[in-house]
N, C-alpha and C positions, 0 to 999 in steps of 0.2 A: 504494500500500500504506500512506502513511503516513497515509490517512483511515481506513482501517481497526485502524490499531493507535491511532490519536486516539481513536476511538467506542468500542473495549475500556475503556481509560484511563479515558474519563469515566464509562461505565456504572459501572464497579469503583468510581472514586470516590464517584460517587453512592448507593453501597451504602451508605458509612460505613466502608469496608473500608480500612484507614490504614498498611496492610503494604507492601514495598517490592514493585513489579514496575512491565512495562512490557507495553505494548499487542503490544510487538512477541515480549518472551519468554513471552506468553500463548499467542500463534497458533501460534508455532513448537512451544510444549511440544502443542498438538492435534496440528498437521503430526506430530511425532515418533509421538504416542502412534494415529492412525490407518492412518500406515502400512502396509500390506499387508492391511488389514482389508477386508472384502465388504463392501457397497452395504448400507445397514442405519442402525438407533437404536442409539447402544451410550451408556452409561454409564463415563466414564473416570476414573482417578483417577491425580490426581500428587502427590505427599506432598514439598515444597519445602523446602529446607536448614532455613528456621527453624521447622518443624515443620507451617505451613498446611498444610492438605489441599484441593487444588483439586479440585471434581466435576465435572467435563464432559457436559450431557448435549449428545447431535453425531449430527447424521443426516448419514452418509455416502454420497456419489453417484458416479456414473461420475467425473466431469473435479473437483468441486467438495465443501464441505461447509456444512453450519448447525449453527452453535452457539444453540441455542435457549434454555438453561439451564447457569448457571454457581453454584453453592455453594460458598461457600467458608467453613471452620472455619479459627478461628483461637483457640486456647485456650479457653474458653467463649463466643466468641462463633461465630456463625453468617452469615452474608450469602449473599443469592439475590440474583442476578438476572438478569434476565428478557432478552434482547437481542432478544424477537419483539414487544414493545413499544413 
């Protein structure tokens, strides 16, 4: 798992995105926000203590999921990115 929450970190970094989190309260906040949801595309959103707005976009599966797009607002700024790249 901890390759997994490495690869979040770096893409986020790579964005320009200079906000505090971590690869690993990234996944967990999808884990939480999927939960109980049907096999599908959803659009999520998590609005974080110091105001970021995380957008998740996540195709959900039987056993697994894909994070394919991640947006993230942070006072006027914006960052995408892409994790199918």
């Amino acid at each position: 798992m901890n390759e997994i929450y490495r690869a979040i970190e770096e893409k986020i970094k790579a964005s320009g995105y200079s906000g505090t989190f971590t690869g690993e309260e990234v996944y967990n906040d999808i884990c939480d926000e999927i939960e109980d949801k049907e096999n599908g595309t959803y659009l999520l959103l998590s609005k974080k203590e110091n105001g970021d707005t995380f957008t998740y976009n996540v195709s959900i599966f039987d056993d697994d999921f894909n994070l394919s797009i991640l947006k993230i607002n942070s006072g006027e700024d914006e960052f995408i990115i892409n994790f199918d790249e």
